[in-house]
N, CA and C atoms as a LAMMPS dump frame, in Angstrom:
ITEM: TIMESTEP
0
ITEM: NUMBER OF ATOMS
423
ITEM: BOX BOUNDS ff ff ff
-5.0000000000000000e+02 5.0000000000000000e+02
-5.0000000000000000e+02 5.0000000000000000e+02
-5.0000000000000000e+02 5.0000000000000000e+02
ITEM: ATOMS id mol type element x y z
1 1 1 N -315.37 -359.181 316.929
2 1 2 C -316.583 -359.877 317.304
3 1 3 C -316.422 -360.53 318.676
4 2 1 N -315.223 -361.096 319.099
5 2 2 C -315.239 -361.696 320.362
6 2 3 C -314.451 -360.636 321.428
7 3 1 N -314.224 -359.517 320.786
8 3 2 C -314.277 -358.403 321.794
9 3 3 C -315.639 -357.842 322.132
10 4 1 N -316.584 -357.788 321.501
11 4 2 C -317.365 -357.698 321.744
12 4 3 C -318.278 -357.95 322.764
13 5 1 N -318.569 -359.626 322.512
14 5 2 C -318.844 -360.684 323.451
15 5 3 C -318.174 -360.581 324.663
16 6 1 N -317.075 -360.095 324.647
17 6 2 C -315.836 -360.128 326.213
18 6 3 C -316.653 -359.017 327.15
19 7 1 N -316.89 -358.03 325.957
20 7 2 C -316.877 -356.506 326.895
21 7 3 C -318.251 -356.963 327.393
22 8 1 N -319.386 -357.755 326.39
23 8 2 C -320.942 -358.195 326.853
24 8 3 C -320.981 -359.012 328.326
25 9 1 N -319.566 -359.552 328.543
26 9 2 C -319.752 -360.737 329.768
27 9 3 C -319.717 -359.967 331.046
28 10 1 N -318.47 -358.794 330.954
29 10 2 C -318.024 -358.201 331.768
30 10 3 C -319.014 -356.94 332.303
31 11 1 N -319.766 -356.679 331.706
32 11 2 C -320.523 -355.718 332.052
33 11 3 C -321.239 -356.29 333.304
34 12 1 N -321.63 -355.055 333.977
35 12 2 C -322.043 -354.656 335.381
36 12 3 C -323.398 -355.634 335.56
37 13 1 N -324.521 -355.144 334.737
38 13 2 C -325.336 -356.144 334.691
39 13 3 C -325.591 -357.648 334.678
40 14 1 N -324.703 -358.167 333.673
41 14 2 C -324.405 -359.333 333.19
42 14 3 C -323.965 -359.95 334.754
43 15 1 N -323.355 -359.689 334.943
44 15 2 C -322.238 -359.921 336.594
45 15 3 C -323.241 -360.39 337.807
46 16 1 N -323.655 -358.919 337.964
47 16 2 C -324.88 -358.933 338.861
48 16 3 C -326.293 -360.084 338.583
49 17 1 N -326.437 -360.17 337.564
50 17 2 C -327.631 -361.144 337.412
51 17 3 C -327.611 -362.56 337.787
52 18 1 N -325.745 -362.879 336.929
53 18 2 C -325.192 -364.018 337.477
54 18 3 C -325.415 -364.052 338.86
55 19 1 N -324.763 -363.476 339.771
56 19 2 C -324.608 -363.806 341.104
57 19 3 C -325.834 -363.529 341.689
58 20 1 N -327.165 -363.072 340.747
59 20 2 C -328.553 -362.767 341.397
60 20 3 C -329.394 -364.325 341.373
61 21 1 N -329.071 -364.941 340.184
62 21 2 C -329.227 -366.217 340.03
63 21 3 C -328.913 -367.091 340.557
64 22 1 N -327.461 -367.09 340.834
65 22 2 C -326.838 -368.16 341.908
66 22 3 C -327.55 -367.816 343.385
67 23 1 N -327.648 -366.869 343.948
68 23 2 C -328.143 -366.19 345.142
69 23 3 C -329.503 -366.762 345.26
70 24 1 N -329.976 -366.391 344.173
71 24 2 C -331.456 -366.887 344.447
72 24 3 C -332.208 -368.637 344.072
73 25 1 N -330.76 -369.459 343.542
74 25 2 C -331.311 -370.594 343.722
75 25 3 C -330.815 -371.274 344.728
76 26 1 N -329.628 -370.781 345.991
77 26 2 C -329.331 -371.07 347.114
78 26 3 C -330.326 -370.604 347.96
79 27 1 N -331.162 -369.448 348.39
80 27 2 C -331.998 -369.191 349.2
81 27 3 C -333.51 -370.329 348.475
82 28 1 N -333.54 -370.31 347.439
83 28 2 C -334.614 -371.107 346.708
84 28 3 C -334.34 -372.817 347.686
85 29 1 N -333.743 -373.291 347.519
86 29 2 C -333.17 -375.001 348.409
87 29 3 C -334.004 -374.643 349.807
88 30 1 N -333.264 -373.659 350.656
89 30 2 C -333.648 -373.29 351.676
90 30 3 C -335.1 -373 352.141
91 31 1 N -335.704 -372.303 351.696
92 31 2 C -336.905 -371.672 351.53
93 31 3 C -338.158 -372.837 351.037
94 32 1 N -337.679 -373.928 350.379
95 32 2 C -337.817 -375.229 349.613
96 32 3 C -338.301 -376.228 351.282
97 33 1 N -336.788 -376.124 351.491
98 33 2 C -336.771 -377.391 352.929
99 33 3 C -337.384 -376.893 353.801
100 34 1 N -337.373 -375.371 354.329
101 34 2 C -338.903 -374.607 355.077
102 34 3 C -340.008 -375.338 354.854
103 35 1 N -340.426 -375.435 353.633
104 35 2 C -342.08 -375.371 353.401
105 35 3 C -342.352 -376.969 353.309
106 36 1 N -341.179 -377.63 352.761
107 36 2 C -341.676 -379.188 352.946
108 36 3 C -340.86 -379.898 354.125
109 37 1 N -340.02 -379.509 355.363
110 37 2 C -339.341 -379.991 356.258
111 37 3 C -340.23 -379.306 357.743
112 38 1 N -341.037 -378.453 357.335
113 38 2 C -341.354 -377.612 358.951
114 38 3 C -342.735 -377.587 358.667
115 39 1 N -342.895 -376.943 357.636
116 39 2 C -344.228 -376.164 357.479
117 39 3 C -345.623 -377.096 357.181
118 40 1 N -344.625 -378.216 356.183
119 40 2 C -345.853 -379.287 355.364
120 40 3 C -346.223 -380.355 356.905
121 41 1 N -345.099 -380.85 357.529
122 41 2 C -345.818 -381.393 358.445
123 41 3 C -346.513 -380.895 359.592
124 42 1 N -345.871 -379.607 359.94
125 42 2 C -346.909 -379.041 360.747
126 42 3 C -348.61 -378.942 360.216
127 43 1 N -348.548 -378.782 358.919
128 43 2 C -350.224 -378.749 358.807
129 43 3 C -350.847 -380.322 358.796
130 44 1 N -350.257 -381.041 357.914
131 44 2 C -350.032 -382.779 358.51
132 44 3 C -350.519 -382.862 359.75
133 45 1 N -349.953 -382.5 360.701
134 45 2 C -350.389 -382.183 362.356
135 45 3 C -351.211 -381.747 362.746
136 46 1 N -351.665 -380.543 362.052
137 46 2 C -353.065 -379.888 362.282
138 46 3 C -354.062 -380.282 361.595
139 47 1 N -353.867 -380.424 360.15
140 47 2 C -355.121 -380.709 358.982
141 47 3 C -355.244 -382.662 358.881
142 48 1 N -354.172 -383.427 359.567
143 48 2 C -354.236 -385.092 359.566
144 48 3 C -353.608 -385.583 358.204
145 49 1 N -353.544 -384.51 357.013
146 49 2 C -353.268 -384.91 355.443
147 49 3 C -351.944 -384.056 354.859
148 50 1 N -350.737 -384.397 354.854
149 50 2 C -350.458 -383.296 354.696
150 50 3 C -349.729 -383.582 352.684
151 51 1 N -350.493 -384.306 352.082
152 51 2 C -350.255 -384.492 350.734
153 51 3 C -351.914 -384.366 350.331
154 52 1 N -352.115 -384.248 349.3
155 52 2 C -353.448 -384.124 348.55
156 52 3 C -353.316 -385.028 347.314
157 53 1 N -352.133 -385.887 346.876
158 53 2 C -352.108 -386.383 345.573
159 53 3 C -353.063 -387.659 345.522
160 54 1 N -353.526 -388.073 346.34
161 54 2 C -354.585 -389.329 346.001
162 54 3 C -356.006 -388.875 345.467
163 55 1 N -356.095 -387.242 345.9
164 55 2 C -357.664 -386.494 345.76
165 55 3 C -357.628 -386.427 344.081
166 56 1 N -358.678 -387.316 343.897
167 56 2 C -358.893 -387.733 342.014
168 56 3 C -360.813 -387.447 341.877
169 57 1 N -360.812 -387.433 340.332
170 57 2 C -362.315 -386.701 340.806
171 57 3 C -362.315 -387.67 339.065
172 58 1 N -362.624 -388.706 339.318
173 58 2 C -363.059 -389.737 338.005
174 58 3 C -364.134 -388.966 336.863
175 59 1 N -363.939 -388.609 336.135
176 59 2 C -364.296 -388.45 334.659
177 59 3 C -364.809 -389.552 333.853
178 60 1 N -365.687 -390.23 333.434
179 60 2 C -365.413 -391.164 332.513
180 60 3 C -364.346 -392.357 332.648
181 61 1 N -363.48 -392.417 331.334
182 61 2 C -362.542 -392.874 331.873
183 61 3 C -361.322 -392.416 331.743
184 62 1 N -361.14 -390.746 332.465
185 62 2 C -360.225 -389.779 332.599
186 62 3 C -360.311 -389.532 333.862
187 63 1 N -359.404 -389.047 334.541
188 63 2 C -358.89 -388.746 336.121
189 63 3 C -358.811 -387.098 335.797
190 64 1 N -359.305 -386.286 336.58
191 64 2 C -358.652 -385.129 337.154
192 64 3 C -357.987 -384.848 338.56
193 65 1 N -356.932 -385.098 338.579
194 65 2 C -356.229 -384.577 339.64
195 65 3 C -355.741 -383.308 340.412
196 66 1 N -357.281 -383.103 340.886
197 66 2 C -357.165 -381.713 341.703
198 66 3 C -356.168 -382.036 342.593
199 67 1 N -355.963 -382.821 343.48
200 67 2 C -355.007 -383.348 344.721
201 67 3 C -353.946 -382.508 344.296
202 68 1 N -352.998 -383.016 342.985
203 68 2 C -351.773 -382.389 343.114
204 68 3 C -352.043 -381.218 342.543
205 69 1 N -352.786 -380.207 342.02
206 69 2 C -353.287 -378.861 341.999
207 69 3 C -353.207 -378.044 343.129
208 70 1 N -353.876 -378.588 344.4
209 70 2 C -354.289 -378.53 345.495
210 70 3 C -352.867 -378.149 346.121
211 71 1 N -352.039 -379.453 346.061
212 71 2 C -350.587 -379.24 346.455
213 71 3 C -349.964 -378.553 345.932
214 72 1 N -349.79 -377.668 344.989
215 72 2 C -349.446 -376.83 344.41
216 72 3 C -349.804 -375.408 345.091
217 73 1 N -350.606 -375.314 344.85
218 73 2 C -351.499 -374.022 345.403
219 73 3 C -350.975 -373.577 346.858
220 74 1 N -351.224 -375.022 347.761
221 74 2 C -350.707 -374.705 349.011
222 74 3 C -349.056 -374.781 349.301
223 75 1 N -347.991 -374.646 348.462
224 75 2 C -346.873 -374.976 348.339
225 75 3 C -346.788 -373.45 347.953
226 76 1 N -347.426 -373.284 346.791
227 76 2 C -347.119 -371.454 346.421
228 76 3 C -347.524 -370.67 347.374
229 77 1 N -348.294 -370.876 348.307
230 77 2 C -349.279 -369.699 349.314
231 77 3 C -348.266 -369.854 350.364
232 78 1 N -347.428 -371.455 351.319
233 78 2 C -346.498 -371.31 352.163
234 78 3 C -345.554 -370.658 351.639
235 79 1 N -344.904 -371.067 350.353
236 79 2 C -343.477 -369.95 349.895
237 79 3 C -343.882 -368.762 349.775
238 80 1 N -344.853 -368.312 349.655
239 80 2 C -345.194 -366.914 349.332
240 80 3 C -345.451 -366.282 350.931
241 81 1 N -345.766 -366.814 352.103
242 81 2 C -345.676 -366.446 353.22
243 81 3 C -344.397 -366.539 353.672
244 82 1 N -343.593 -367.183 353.819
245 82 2 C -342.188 -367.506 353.879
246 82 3 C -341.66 -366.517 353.586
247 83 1 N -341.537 -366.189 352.361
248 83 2 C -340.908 -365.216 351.964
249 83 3 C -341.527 -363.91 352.192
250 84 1 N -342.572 -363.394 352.357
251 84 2 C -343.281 -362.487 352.841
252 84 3 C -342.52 -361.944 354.374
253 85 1 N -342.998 -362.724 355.197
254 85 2 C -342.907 -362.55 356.694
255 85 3 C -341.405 -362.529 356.804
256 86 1 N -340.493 -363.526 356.362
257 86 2 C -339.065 -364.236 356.667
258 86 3 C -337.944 -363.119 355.75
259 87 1 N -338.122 -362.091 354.917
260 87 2 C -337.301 -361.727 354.177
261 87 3 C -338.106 -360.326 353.599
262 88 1 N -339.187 -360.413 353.273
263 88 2 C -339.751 -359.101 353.048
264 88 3 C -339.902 -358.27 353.869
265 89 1 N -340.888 -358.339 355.377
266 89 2 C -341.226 -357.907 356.426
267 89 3 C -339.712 -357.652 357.146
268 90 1 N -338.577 -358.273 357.379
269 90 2 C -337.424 -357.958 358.383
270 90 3 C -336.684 -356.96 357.541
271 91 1 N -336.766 -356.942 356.031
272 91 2 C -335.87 -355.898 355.018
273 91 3 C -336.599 -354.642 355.471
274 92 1 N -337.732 -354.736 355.118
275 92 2 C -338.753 -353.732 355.131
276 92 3 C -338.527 -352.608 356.318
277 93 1 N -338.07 -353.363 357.52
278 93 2 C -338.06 -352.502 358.629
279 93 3 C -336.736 -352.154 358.915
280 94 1 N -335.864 -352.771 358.561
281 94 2 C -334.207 -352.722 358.397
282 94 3 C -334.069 -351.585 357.709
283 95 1 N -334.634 -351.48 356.504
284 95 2 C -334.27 -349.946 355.382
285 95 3 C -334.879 -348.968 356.088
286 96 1 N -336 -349.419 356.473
287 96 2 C -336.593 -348.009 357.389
288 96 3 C -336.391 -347.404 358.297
289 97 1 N -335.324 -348.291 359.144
290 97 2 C -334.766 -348.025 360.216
291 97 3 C -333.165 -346.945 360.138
292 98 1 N -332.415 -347.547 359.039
293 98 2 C -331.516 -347.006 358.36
294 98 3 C -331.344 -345.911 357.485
295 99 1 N -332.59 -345.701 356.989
296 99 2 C -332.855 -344.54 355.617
297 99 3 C -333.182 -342.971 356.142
298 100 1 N -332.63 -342.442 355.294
299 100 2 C -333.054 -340.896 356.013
300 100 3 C -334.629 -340.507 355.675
301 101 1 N -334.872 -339.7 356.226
302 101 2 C -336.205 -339.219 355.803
303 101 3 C -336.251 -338.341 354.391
304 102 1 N -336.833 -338.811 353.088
305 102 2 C -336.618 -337.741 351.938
306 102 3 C -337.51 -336.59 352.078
307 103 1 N -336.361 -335.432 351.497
308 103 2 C -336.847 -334.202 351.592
309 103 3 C -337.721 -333.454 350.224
310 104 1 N -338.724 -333.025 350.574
311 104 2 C -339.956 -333.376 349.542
312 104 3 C -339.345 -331.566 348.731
313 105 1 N -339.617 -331.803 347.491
314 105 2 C -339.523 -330.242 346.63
315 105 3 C -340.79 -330.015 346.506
316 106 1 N -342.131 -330.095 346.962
317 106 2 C -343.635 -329.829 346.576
318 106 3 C -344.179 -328.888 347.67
319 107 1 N -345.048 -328.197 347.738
320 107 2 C -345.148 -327.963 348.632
321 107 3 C -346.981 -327.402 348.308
322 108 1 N -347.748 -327.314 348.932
323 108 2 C -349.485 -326.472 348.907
324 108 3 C -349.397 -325.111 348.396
325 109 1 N -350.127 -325.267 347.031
326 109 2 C -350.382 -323.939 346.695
327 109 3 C -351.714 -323.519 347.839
328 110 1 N -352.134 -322.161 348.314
329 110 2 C -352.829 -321.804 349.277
330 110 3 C -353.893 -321.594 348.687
331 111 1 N -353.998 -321.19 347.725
332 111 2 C -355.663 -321.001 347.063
333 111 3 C -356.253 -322.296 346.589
334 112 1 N -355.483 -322.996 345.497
335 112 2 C -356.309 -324.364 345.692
336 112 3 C -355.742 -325.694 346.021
337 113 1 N -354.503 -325.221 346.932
338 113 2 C -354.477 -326.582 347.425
339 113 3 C -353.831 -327.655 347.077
340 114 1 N -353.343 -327.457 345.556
341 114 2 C -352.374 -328.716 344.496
342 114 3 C -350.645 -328.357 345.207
343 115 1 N -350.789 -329.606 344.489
344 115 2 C -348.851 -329.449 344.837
345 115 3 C -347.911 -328.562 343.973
346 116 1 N -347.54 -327.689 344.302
347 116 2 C -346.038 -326.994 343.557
348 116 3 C -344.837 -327.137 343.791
349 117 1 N -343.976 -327.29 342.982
350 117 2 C -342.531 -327.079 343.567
351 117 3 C -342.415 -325.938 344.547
352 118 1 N -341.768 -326.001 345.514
353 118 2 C -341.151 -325.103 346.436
354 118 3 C -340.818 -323.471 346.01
355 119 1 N -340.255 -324.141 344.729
356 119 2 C -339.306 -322.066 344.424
357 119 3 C -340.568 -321.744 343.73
358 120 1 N -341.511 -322.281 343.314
359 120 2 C -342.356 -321.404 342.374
360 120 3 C -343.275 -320.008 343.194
361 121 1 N -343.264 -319.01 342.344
362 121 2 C -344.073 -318.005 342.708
363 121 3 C -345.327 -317.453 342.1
364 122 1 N -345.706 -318.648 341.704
365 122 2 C -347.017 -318.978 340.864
366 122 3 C -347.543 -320.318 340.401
367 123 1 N -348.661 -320.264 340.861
368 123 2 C -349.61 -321.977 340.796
369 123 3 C -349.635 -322.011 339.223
370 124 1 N -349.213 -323.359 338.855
371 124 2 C -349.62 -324.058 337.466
372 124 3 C -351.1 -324.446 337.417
373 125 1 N -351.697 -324.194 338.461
374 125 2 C -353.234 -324.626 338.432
375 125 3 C -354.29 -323.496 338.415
376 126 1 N -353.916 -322.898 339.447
377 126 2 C -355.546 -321.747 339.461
378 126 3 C -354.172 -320.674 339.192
379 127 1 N -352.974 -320.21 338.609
380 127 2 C -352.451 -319.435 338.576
381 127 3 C -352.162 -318.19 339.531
382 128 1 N -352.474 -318.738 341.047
383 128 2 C -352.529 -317.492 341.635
384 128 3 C -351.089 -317.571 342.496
385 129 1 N -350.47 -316.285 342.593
386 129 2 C -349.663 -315.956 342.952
387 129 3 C -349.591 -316.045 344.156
388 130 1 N -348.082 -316.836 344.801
389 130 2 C -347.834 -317.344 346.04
390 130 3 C -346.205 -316.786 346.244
391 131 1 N -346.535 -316.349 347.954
392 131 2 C -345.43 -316.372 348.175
393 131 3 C -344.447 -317.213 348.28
394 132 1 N -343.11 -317.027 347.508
395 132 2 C -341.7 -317.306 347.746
396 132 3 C -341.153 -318.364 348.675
397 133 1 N -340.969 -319.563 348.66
398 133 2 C -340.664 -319.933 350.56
399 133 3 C -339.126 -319.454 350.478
400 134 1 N -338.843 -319.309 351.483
401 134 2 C -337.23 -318.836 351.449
402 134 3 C -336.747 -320.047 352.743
403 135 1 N -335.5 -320.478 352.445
404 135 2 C -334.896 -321.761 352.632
405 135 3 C -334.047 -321.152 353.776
406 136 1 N -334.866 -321.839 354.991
407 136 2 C -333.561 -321.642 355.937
408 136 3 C -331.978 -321.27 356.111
409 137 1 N -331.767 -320.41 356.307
410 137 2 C -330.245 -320.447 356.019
411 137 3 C -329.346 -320.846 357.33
412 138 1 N -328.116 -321.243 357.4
413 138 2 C -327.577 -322.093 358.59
414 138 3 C -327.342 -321.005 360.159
415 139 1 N -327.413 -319.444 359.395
416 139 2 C -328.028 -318.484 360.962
417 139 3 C -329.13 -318.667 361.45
418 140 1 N -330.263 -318.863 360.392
419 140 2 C -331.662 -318.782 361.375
420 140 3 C -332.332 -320.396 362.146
421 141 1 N -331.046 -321.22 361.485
422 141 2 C -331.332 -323.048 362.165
423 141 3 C -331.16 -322.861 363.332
């Protein structure tokens, strides 16, 4: 039973998630002090307010506090740009820059036009018979 559990810790996954967790609540701090060290007072600067928690909307004698709703909302929309622009957008062009181009197995059947695998010598669609492609060989490159 606690071999079990041993072999459960050690696994590949288990490992990886750990250190996906730790990873991601160190960039989380960071990404954190962005949005309330740069970002919140810059709009402070631009918008004059840069908290919403006093905005109360009296009920009876119940409070709704859109204000800190409000702050919320705009706290998720800066981290969600943050992370957008700051880590999505620079990966995005990094892999693309690095990655080969994939080589497609589909290719236009000629009568109507759908996709076939490459070796086929007959459409799965309108069934009409297509020529063969024959694959470059390293004399005719």
């Amino acid at each position: 039973m606690l071999s079990g559990f041993k072999k459960f810790l050690l696994r590949g996954n288990v490992l990886e998630l750990a250190v996906a967790v730790i990873i991601g609540t160190a960039f989380n701090a960071i990404v954190q002090s962005l949005v309330k060290d740069v970002f919140t007072p810059l709009l402070a600067a631009i918008g004059g307010q840069p908290h919403f928690e006093k905005l109360v909307l009296k009920v009876g004698s119940g409070e709704i506090k859109y204000g800190v709703f409000l702050n919320a909302v705009f706290s998720f929309l800066i981290v969600a740009a943050v992370i957008y622009f700051f880590v999505i957008t620079p990966y995005e062009k990094l892999t693309a820059r690095f990655s080969s181009p994939e080589e497609t197995t589909l290719r236009e059947c000629p009568e109507c036009l759908s996709e076939i695998p490459k070796a086929a010598v007959r459409c799965s669609h309108c069934t009409a018979q297509v020529a063969p492609l024959t694959e470059p060989t390293s004399e005719t490159r």
